[in-house]
C-alpha positions in Angstrom: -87.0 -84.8 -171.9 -87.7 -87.9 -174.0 -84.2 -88.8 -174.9 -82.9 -88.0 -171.2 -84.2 -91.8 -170.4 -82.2 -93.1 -172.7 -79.0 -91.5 -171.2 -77.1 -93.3 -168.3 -74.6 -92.5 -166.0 -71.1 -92.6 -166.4 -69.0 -95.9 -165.3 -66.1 -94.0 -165.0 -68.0 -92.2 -162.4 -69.9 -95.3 -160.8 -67.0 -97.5 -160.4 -64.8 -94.2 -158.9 -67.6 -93.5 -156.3 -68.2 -97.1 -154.9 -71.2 -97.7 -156.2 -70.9 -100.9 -157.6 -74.6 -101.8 -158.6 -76.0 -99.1 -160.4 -72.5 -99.6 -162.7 -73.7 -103.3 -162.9 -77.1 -102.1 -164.2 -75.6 -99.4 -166.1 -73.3 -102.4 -167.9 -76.5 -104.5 -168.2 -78.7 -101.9 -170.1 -75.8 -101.3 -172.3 -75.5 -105.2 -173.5 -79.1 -105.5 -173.5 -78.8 -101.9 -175.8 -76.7 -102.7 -178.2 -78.3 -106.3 -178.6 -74.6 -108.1 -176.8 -74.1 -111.0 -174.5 -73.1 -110.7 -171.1 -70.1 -113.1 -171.3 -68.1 -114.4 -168.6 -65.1 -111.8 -169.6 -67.4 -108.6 -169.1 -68.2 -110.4 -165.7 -64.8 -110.9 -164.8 -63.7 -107.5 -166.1 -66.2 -105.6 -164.2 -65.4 -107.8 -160.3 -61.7 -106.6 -161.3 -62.9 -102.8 -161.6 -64.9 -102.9 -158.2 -62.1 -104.7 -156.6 -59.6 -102.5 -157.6 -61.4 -99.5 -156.9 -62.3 -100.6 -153.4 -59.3 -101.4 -152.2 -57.2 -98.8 -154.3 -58.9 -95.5 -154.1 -61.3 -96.3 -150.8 -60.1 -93.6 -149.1 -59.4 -91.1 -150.9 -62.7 -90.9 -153.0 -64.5 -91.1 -149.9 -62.4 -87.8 -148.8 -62.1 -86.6 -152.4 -66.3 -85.7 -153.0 -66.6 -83.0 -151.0 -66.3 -79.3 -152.3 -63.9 -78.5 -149.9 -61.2 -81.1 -150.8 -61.2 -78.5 -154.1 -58.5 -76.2 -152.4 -56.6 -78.8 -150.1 -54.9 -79.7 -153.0 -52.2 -77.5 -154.4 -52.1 -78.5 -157.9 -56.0 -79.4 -157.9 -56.7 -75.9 -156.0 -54.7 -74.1 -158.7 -56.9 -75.4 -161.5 -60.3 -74.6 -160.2 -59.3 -71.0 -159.1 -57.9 -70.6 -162.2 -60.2 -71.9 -164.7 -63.0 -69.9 -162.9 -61.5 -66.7 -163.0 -61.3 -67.9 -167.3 -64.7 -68.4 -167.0 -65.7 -65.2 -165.4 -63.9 -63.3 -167.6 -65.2 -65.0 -170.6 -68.7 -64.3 -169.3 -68.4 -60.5 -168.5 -66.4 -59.9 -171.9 -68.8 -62.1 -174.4 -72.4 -60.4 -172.6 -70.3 -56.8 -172.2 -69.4 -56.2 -175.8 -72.3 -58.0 -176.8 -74.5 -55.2 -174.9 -72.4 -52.5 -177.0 -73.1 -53.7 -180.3 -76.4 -51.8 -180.0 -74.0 -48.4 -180.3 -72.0 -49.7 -183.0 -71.8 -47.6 -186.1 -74.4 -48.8 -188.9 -77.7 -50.9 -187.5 -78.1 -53.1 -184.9 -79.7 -55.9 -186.5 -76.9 -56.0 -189.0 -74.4 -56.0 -186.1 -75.8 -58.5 -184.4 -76.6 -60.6 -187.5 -72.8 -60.2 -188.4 -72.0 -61.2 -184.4 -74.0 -64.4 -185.1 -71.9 -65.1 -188.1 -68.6 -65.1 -186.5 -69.8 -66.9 -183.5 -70.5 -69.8 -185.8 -67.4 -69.6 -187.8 -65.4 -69.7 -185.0 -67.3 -72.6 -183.3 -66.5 -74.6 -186.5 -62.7 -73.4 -186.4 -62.4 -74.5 -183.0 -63.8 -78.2 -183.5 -60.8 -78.6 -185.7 -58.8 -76.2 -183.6 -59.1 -78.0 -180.0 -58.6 -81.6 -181.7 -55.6 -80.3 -183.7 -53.6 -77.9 -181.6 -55.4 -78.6 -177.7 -57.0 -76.6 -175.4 -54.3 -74.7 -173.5 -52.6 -72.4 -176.4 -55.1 -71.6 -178.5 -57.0 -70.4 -175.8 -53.9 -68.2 -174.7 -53.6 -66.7 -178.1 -57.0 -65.7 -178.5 -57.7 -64.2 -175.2 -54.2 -62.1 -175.8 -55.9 -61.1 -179.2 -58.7 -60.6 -177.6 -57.8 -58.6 -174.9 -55.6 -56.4 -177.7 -58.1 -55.6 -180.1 -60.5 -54.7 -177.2 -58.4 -52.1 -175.5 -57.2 -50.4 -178.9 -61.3 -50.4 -180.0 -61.4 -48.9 -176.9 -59.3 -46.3 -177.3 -60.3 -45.1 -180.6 -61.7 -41.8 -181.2 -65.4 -41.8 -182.1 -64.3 -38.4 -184.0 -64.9 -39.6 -187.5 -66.2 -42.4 -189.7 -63.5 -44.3 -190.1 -62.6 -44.1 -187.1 -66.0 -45.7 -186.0 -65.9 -48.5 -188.7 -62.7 -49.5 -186.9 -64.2 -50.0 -183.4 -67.2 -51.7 -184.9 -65.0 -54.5 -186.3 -62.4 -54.7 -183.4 -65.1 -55.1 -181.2 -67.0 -57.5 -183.4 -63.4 -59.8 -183.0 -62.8 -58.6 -179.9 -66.5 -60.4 -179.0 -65.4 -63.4 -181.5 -62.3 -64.3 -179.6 -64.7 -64.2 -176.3 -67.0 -67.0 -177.9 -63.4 -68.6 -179.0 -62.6 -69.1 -175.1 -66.4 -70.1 -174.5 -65.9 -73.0 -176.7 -62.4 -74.3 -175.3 -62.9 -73.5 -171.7 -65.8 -76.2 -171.2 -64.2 -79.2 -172.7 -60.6 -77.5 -171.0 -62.0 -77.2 -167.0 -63.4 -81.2 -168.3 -59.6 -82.5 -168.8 -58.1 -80.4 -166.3 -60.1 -81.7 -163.1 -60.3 -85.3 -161.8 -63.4 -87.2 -162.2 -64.0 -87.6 -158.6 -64.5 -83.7 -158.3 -65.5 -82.6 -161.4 -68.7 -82.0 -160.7 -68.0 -79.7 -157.7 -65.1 -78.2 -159.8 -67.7 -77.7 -162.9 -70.1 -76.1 -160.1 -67.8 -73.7 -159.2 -66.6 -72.2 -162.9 -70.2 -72.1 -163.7 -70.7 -69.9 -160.4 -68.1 -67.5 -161.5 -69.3 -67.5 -165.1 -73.1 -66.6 -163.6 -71.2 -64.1 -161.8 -69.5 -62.7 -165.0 -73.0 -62.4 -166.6 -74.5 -60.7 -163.7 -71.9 -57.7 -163.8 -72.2 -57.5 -167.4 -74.7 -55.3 -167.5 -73.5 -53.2 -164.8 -70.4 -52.6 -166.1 -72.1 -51.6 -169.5 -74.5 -49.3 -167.1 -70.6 -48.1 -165.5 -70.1 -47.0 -169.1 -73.1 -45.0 -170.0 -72.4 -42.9 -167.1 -68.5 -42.8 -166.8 -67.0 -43.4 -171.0 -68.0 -45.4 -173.5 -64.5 -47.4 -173.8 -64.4 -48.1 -170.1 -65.9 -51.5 -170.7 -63.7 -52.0 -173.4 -60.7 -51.3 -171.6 -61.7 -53.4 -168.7 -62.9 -56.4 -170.9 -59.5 -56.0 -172.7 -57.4 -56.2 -169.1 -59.3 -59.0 -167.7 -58.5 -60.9 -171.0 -54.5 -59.8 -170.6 -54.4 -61.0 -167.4 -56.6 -64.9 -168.1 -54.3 -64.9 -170.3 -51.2 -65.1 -168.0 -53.3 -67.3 -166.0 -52.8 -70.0 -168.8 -49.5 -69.9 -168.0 -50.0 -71.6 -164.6 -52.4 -74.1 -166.2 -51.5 -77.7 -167.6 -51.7 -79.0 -171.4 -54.4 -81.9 -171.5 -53.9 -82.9 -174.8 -52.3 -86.4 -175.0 -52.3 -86.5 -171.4 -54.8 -89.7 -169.7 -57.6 -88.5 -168.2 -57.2 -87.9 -164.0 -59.3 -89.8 -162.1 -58.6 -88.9 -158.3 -56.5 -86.3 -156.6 -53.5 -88.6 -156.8 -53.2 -88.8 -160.5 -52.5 -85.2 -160.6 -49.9 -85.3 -158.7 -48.6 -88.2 -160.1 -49.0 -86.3 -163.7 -47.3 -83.0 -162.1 -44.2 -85.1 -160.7 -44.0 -86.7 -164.1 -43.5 -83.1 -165.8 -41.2 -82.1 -163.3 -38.7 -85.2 -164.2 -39.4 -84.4 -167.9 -38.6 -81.1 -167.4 -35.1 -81.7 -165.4 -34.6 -84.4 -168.4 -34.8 -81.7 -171.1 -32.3 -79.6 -169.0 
């Protein structure tokens, strides 16, 4: 709570929403911060930025805040549906086979121990990961891999040791690549959706990832009662088919960051003509 003083809103954000004077402030606790002068320059630079943005984007921000204007957009409207239903999945697979560890073979506290483990090598891998390769494709891979090794640990016989011992560690991986998606996803949804509706679009994924958690259990509960690889197998689908959902999703990497409804359609037509170029 102490440090949330000391943390400002963003300009980016100010500027984009009209509001001129608390960016102004914003600018002024900066200087004052960082022990700078507020030359004429940063004066001038900062009239250009609410001139432009006033007469520019007027309009459309004005239009562009509302959680509706999320699906009147088709390109826009694509991302947030799709980046949800990532984030649901995510959720219900991460919390599912997380509840399951408990009837892993060998004890629980080592399982989950081992669980904690991988969830902090793979955080590490995916610093280097994201800044390397993106967001897009790796998260592709490892929700395919993901959604592999959980349906085949699914679908292993519990008839013999080594047969357990196999389940234990595709479903440990299996709930690795889950926390490999957590850890993309968030910075991902970030890129994907302009700044003028991020917030709403953030609101939404974390809705549907809420969701996810919620059923979690129940769907663990679904396999007490019906077969212990039924939340394997579902967990495994759901991961399948984010995974084709990728498909319909745009690389961020490289790409400027959008900051109203328009630049993403500027950015689609701009990949169309690159496209028809390479052809």
């Amino acid at each position: 709570m102490f440090f949330v003083s000391f943390v400002k809103e963003s300009l980016r954000w100010l500027y984009i929403n009209q509001r001129f004077n608390e960016a102004a402030d914003v600018t002024h606790y900066m200087l004052h911060f960082n022990r700078k002068k507020h030359t004429k320059k940063i004066a001038d630079c900062a009239d250009y930025l609410a001139l432009w943005y006033q007469k520019e984007h007027e309009d459309e921000e004005k239009s562009a805040n509302s959680f509706v204007n999320l699906f009147t957009s088709p390109q826009l409207r694509r991302r947030v549906l799709g980046m949800s239903y990532i984030w649901f999945t995510a959720s219900i697979w991460y919390y599912a086979i997380s509840f399951a560890i408990t009837d892993f073979i060998g004890s629980k506290y080592i399982n989950l121990a081992v669980a904690g483990v991988i969830d902090f090598l793979i955080t590490v891998a995916c610093m280097y990961i994201v800044k390397r390769f993106g967001c897009r494709l790796p998260m592709f891979y490892c929700l395919v891999m993901g959604g592999v090794l959980a349906i085949v640990a699914g679908c292993l016989p519990a008839t013999n040791l080594g047969f357990k011992i196999a389940r234990t560690v595709l479903g440990q991986l299996s709930r690795g690549m889950a926390h490999a998606v957590f850890n993309m996803m968030f910075p991902y949804a970030s890129d994907l959706l302009p700044t003028a509706v991020r917030a709403n679009g953030l609101g939404l994924c974390s809705a549907a990832l809420r969701f996810g958690g919620v059923l979690a259990p129940q769907l663990d509960l679904l396999g007490t009662y019906v077969s212990k690889e039924v939340p394997f197998v579902v967990c495994g689908l759901m991961g399948l088919l984010a995974a084709l959902v990728t498909f319909v999703l745009p690389e961020t990497r490289g790409v400027p960051l959008p900051e109203t409804v328009d630049d993403l359609h500027t950015q689609s037509k701009r990949r169309s003509h690159a496209a028809l170029e390479m052809r």
